[in-house]
C-alpha positions in Angstrom: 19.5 -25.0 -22.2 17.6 -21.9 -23.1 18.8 -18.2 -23.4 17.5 -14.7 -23.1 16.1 -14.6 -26.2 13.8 -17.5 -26.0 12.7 -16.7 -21.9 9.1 -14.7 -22.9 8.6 -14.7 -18.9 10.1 -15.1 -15.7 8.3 -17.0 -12.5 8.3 -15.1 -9.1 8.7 -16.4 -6.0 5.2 -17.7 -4.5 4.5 -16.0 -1.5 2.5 -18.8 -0.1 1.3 -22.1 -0.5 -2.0 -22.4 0.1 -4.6 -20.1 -0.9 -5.7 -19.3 2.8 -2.2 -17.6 3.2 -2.3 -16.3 -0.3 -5.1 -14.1 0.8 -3.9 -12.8 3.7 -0.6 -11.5 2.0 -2.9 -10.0 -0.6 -4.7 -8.6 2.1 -1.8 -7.3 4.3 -0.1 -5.8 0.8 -3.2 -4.2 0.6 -3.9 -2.5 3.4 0.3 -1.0 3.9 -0.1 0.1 0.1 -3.4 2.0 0.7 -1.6 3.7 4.1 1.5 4.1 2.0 -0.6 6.0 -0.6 -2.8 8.0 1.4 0.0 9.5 3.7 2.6 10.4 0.7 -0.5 11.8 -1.0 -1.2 13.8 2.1 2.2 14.8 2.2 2.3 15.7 -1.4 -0.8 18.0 -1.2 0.2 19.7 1.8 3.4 20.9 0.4 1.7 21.9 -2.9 -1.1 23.7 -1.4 -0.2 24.9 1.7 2.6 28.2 1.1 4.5 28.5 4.2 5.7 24.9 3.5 7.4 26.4 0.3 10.8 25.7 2.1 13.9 23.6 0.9 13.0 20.7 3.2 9.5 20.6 3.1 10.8 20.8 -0.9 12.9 17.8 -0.8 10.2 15.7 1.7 7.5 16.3 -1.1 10.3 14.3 -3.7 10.9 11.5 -1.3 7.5 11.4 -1.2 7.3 10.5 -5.2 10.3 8.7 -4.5 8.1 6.0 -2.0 4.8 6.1 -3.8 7.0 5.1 -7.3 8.9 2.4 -5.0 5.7 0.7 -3.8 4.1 0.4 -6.6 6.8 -1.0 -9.1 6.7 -4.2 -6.8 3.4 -4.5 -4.7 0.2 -4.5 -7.5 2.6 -7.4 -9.3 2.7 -9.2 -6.1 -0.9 -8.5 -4.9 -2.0 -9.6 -8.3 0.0 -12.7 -8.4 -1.3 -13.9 -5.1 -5.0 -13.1 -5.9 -4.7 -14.7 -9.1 -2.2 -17.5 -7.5 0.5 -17.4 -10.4 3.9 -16.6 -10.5 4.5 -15.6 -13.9 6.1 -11.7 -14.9 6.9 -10.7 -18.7 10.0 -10.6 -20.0 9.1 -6.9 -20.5 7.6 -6.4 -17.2 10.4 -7.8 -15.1 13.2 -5.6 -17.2 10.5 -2.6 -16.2 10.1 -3.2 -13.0 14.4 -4.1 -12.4 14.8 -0.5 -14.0 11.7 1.2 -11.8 13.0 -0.2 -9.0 17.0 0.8 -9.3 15.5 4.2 -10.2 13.6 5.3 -7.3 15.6 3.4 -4.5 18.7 5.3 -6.1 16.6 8.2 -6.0 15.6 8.2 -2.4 19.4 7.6 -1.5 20.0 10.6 -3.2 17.5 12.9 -1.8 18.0 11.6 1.7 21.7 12.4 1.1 20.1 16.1 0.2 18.0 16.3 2.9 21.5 15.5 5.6 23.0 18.9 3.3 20.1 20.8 4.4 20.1 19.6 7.8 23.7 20.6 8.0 23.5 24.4 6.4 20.3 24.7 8.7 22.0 24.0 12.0 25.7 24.6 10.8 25.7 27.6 8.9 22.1 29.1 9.0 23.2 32.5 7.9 24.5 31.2 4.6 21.1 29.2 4.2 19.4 31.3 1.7 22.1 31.4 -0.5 23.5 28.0 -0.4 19.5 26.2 -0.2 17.8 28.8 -2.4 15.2 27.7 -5.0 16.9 27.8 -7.8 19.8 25.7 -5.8 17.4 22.8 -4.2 15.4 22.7 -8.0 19.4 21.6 -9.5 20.2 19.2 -6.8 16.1 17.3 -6.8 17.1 17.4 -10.6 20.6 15.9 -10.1 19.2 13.1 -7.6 16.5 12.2 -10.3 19.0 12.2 -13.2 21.6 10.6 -11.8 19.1 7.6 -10.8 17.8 7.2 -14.1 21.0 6.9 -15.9 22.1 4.3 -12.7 19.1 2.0 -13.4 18.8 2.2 -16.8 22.6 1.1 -17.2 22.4 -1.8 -14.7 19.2 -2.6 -16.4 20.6 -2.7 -20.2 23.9 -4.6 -18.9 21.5 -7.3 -17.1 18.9 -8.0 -19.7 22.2 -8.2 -22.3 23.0 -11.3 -20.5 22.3 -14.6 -21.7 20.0 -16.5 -19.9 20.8 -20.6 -19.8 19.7 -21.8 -16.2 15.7 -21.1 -16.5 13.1 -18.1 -15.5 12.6 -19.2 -11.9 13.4 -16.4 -9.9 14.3 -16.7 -5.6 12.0 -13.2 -4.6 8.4 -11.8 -5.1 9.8 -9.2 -7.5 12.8 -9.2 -9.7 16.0 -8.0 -8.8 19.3 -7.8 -10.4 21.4 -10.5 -8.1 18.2 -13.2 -8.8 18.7 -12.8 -12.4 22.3 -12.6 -12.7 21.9 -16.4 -11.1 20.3 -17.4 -14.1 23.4 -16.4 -16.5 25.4 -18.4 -18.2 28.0 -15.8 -19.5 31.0 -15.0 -18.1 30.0 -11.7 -18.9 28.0 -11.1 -15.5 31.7 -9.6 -14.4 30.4 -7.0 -16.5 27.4 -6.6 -14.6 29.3 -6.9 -11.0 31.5 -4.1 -11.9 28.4 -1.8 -12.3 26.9 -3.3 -8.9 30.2 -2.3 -7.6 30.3 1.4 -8.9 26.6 1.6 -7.5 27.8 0.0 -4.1 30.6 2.6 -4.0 28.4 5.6 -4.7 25.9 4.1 -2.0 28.7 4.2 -0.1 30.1 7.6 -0.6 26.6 8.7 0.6 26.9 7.0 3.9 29.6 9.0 4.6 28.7 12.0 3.7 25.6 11.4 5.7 27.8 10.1 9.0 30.4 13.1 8.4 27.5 15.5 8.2 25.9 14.3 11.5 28.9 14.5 13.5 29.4 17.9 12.4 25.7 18.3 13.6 25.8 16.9 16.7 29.0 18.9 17.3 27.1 22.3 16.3 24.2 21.2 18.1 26.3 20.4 21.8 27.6 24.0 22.1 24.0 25.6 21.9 23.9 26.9 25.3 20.1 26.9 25.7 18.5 23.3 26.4 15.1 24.7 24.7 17.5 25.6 21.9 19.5 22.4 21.7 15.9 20.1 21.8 15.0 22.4 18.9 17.8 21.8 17.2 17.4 17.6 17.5 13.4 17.8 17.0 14.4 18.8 13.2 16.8 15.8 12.5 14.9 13.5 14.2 12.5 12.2 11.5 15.3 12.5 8.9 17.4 10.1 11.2 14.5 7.9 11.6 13.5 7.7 7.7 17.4 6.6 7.2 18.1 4.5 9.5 14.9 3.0 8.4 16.0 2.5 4.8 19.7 2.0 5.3 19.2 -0.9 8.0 17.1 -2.8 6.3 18.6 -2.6 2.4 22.5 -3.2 4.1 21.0 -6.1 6.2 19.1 -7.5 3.3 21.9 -7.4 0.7 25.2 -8.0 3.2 24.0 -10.5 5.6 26.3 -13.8 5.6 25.2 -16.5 3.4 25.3 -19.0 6.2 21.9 -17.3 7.6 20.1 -16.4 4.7 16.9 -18.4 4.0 13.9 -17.6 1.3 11.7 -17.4 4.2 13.8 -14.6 5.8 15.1 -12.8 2.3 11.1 -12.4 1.8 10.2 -11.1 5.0 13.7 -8.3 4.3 12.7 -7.7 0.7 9.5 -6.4 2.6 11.1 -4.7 5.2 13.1 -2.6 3.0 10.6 -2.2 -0.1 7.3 -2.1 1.3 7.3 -0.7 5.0 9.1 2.6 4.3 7.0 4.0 2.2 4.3 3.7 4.5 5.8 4.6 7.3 7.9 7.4 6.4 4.8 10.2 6.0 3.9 9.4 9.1 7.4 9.4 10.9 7.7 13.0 9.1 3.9 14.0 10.4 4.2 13.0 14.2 7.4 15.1 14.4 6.3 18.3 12.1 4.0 21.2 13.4 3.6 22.6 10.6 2.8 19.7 8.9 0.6 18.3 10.9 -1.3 22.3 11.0 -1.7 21.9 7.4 -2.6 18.3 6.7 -5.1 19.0 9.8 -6.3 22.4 8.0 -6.8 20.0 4.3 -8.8 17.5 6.9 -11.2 19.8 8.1 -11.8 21.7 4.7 -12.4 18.5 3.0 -15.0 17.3 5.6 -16.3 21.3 5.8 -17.2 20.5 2.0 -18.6 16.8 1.9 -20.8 18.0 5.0 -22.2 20.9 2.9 -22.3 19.0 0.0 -24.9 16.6 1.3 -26.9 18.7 3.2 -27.3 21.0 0.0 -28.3 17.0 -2.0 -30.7 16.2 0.2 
């Protein structure tokens, strides 16, 4: 019987077996984090630089941006490490990091996607009211909100969990660490403790999802008595990628944490965990590209300048 106090590491779950398959997950981790970072980066520099895009959503996209780049790496170098180096271990230290990282920035881009449904609805809903109720100074409280509130979520569930004592070992069911694998390990009645949190979280999570359904049918309702069709396609185009980023996100998390026991293997919790942690991030920038003009005008505009510049650049060298 050990407790907290004497665990100096915890050991992740292997992603493979044998090396062979060790280095293909290394390989396939690597290739979705390089897309991941190279589109949010994209995305990232286009709002910065390009002025027109200076816009309450375009705002909010650039944060969900940070949101996925943070997400994917709090979880993915560990693992791409672990299976290059075929080792499961994780420090004490690093595991409590990467639990409070991870709570953080998943909390974060519930938040901001909630956000981004509020501007969707004063854009379509009330559009003469949009400067006032989405001005700068508005959209800079509610990004700051969305981050705060995050941070004092995960750090919270993170304190409460690493108070625990520790009694049945440092093996740990997933390829990161998670709150629900290590509450396993507790020996303390005190993990009620813990649950409660979990359950203020879940309800939060919750009163999200509503606001997000509520909004949308107050959408859809706005959007059905546009007389125009042009108008009415113009109107969906805009909530399309939002709707696809969500249900992207929501699916996957719900389905991963609230699927019945009785199917729930390690095989299939590992292929969720990176459904819901590692896809997104690289597919949202380019969910948010194929379905933005403007976007795609500016990222194409960065493209060319770039290559514009290299190209000069070495016919000046040589």
């Amino acid at each position: 019987m050990s407790n907290s106090s004497s665990i100096s590491h915890f050991l992740l779950l292997a992603l493979a077996d044998t090396w062979q398959l060790q280095l293909l997950h290394f390989c396939l981790f690597l290739g979705i984090s390089l897309a991941a970072l190279l589109g949010n980066g994209l995305i990232i520099s286009a709002v910065a630089c390009g002025h027109h895009l200076h816009t309450p959503m375009f705002f909010f996209l650039l944060n969900l941006a940070l949101t996925d780049l943070g997400s994917i790496l709090t979880t993915v170098p560990k693992a791409m490490h672990n299976s290059l180096w075929d080792t499961r271990n994780i420090s004490y230290t690093g595991c409590a990091a990467q639990v409070f990282l991870l709570i953080f920035f998943l909390g974060s881009e519930l938040a901001l996607l909630t956000i981004m449904c509020y501007d969707r609805y004063v854009s379509i809903c009330k559009p003469l009211h949009y400067g006032t109720l989405l001005g700068s100074r508005a959209c800079a409280h509610m990004a700051a909100a969305a981050w705060a509130s995050a941070f004092l979520n995960a750090l919270m569930q993170t304190a409460n969990t690493f108070s625990l004592p520790l009694c049945h070992g440092n093996a740990l069911g997933q390829f990161f660490c998670e709150i629900p694998q290590i509450l396993k390990l507790s020996c303390s009645k005190s993990y009620l403790r813990e649950l409660g949190l979990i359950a203020v979280s879940a309800c939060l999570a919750i009163g999200c999802f509503m606001f997000i359904v509520f909004s949308y049918v107050q959408i859809f309702r706005a959007v059905l008595r546009i007389p125009s069709e042009q108008g009415r396609h113009k109107a969906f185009s805009t909530c399309l990628p939002h709707l696809a980023v969500l249900s992207l996100f929501l699916s996957t998390i719900m389905f991963a944490h609230l699927k019945p026991p009785s199917i729930s293997s390690p095989s299939l919790d590992l292929a969720l965990s990176v459904l819901y942690l590692v896809v997104p991030p690289a597919l949202n920038p380019l969910i948010y590209s194929l379905k933005n003009q403007e976007l795609r005008d500016v990222l194409r505009k960065m493209m060319t300048e770039y290559f514009s510049e290299a190209k000069r650049c070495l016919f000046s060298a040589a």
